[in-house]
VOMIDO-45061 format. One line per 2 residues: number of its first residue (from 0); for each residue x, y, z of C-alpha. Coordinates in steps of 0.5 Angstrom, whole numbers, plus 500, padded with zeros to 3 digits. Example, Ala and Ser with C-alpha at 12.3 -4.5 7.8 and 13.67 -1.06 7.14 Angstrom:
0> 525 491 516 ~ 527 498 514
//
This chain:
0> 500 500 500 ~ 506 505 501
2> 509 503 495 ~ 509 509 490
4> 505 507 483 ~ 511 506 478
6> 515 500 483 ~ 520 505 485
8> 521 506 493 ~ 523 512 496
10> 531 512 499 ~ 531 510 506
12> 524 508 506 ~ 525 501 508
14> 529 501 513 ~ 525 506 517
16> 519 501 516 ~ 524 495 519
18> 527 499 524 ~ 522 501 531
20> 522 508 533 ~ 527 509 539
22> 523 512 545 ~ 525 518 546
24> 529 521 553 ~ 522 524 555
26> 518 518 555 ~ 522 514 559
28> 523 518 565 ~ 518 517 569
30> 519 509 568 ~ 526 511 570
32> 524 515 577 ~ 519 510 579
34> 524 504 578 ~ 528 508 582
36> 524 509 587 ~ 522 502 589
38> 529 501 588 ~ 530 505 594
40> 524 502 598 ~ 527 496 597
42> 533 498 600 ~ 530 502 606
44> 526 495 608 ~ 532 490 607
46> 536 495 611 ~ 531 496 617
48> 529 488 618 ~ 538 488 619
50> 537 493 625 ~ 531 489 627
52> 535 483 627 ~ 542 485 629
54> 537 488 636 ~ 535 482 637
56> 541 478 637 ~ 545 484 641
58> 543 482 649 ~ 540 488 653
60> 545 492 657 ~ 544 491 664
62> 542 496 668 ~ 546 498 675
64> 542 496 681 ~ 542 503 685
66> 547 504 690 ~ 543 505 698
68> 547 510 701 ~ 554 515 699
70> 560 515 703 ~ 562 522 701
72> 559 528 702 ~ 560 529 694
74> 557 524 690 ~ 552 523 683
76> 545 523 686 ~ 543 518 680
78> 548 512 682 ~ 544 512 689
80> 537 510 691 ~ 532 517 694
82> 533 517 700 ~ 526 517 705
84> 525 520 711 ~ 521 519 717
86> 515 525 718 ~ 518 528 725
88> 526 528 722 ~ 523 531 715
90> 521 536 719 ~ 526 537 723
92> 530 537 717 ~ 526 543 714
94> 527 548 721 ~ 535 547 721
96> 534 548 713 ~ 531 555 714
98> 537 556 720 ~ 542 556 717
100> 540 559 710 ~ 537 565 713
102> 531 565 710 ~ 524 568 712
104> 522 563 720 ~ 514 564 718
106> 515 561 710 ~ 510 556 708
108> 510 549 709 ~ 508 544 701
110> 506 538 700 ~ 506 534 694
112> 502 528 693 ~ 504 523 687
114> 497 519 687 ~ 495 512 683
116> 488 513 680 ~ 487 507 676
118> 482 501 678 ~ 480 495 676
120> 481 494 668 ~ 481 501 664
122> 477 505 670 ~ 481 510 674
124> 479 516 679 ~ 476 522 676
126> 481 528 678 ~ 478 531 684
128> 478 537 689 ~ 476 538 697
130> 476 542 703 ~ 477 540 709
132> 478 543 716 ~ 484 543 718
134> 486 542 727 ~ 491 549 726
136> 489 553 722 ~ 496 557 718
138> 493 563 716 ~ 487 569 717
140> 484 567 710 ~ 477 567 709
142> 473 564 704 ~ 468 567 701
144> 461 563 701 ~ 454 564 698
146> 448 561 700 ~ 443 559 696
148> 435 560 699 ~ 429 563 698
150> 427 563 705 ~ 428 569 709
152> 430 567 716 ~ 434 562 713
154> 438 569 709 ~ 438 573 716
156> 441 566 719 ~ 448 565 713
158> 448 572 713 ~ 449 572 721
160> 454 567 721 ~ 458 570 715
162> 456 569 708 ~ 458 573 703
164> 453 573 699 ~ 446 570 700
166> 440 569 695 ~ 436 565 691
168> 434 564 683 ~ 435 572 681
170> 444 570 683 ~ 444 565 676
172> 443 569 671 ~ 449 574 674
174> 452 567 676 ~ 453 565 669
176> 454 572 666 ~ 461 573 672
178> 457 578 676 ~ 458 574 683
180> 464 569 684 ~ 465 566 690
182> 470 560 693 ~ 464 557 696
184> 457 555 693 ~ 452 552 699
186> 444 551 698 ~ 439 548 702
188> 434 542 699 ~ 429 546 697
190> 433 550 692 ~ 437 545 689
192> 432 543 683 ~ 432 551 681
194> 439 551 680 ~ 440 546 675
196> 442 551 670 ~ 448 552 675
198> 450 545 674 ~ 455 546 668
200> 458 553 670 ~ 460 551 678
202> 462 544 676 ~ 465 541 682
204> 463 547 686 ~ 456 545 685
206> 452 545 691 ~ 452 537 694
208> 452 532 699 ~ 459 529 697
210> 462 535 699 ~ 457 536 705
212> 455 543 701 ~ 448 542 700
214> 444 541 708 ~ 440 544 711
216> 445 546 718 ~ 447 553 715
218> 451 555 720 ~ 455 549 720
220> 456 549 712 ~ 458 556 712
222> 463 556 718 ~ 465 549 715
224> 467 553 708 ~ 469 559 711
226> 474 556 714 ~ 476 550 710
228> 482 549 707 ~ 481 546 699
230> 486 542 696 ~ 485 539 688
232> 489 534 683 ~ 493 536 678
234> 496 534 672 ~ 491 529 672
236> 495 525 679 ~ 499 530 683
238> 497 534 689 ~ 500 541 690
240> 498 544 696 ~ 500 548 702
242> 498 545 709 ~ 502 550 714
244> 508 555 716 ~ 515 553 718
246> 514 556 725 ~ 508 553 727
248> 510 547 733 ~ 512 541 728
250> 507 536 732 ~ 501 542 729
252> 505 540 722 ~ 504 534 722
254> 498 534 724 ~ 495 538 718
256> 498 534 714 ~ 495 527 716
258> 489 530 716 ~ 489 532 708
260> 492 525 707 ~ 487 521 710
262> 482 526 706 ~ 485 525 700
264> 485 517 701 ~ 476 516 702
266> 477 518 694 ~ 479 511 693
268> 476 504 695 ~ 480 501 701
270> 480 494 696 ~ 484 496 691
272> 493 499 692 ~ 492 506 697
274> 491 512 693 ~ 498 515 695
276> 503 513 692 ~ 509 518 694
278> 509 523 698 ~ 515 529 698
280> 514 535 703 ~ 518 542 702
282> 518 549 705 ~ 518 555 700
284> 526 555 700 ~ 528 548 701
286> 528 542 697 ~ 523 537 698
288> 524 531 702 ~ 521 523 700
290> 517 522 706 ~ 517 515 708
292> 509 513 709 ~ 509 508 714
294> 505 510 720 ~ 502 517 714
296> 496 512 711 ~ 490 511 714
298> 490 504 717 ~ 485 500 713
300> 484 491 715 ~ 483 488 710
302> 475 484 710 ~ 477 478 707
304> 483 476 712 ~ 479 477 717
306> 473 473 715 ~ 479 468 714
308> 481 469 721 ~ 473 468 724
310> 473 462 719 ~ 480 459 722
312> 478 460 730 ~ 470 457 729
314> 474 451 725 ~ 478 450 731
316> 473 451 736 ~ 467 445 733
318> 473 440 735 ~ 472 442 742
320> 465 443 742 ~ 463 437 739
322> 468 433 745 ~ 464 437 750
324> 458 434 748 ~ 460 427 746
//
């Protein structure tokens, strides 16, 4: 069909109809990259599984035990255990602390308390807050209460006993606008259904049972959260929080700080591993001190061994019963 009409071909023609067409530089560069790059996958991947293997093969190192206590005076903290201190020397350690640096005799005493929220499976504690009455109060601080009620001789009695502010339904709409803050929120029953709308603004400060914010004794709640010292968790398991002064005698230190801990502690059932974990105690120039928390946390007995125990002493007691009546 190419073939002109006279027989003759054109010069060249044939070998140009015998020979293919060269691909050209162009058309054959994105082959060229792809195959390149799966190239350089397939070495990534071979190089990866070498190091994987060569991990396996090469043994873990072997982790010093820590040393328990130094014998210099100059040492490397992280080759020695944290040493732990008893209540009443850690105390004792903070006042000789402020004696010979000279600082300020009356600075404040902290506490930081390492907790362990989890529960069984992948339930755990929900962070939390308080208030709690401490027996030697280290400061003249007062909180500020409010007290929910519609009832006239019950207002004259809060406002007798020192509430801020009192009042009813008219206080939510200057609540939920940032008009009215307090530190406190108290309420009697009678008003609780009437303050829903509140219940996402306070949060945890909404009047409740739980935080014994919510009753009738008014004069009781009002003195209680004028007075009480609020501590609250953070970082979802430390607790950060002052509990006195360093002058004050150091059986009112201690005192202070068993009573927060043993608060802290009902925020946990006493079937599963106590709620404090560690225990740090400082003052506000010192360092902090690893408390030792035997003799800190609450005693709890444990029901099942003593169901055990009462279980034992009636199996001993049947052998003497029954030969007594035999």
């Amino acid at each position: 069909a190419l073939a002109p009409r006279g027989g003759w071909i054109l010069p060249g023609l044939e070998q140009r109809l015998a020979v293919p067409a060269a691909v050209s530089p162009a058309a054959a560069r994105p082959y060229a990259a792809a195959a390149a790059k799966a190239a350089k996958k397939d070495a990534k991947r071979s190089r990866q599984e070498k190091a994987k293997e060569a991990a396996k093969e090469k043994p873990l190192p072997r982790r010093r035990p820590l040393m328990s206590k130094p014998v210099d005076d100059v040492y490397l903290t992280w080759l020695y255990r944290r040493p732990s201190y008893g209540l009443e020397q850690a105390v004792g350690m903070l006042k000789r602390f402020q004696e010979l640096d000279f600082t300020h005799p009356k600075q404040f005493v902290y506490i930081n308390v390492f907790l362990d929220m989890a529960l069984q499976k992948k339930k755990k504690v929900d962070p939390f807050s308080s208030g709690v009455a401490l027996p030697h109060r280290f400061t003249d601080e007062v909180n500020k209460v409010l007290v929910f009620t519609e009832n006239e001789q019950e207002a004259e009695v809060a406002r007798e006993h020192g509430a801020a502010i009192v009042g009813g339904v008219e206080l939510i709409k200057w609540i939920l606008e940032d008009e009215i803050q307090a530190d406190f929120y108290v309420a009697v029953p009678a008003i609780v259904p009437k303050l829903i709308p509140l219940r996402n603004k306070l949060k945890k400060k909404y009047p409740s049972t739980r935080r014994n914010s919510l009753g009738s004794d008014i004069p009781r709640m009002v003195q209680f959260f004028r007075e009480c010292h609020e501590y609250s968790v953070e970082d979802e398991s430390i607790i950060k929080t002052r509990i006195a002064r360093l002058d004050m005698p150091t059986e009112h230190i201690i005192a202070n700080l068993k009573t927060i801990i043993q608060d802290i502690c009902t925020f946990k059932p006493s079937n599963f591993d106590p709620i404090v974990q560690r225990l740090v105690i400082r003052s506000s120039t010192s360092e902090g001190l690893l408390l030792n928390l035997d003799g800190i946390l609450p005693q709890v007995e444990k029901t099942e061994e003593k169901e055990e125990e009462d279980a034992a002493d009636e199996d001993q007691q049947k052998p003497v019963q029954e030969s007594v009546s035999t």
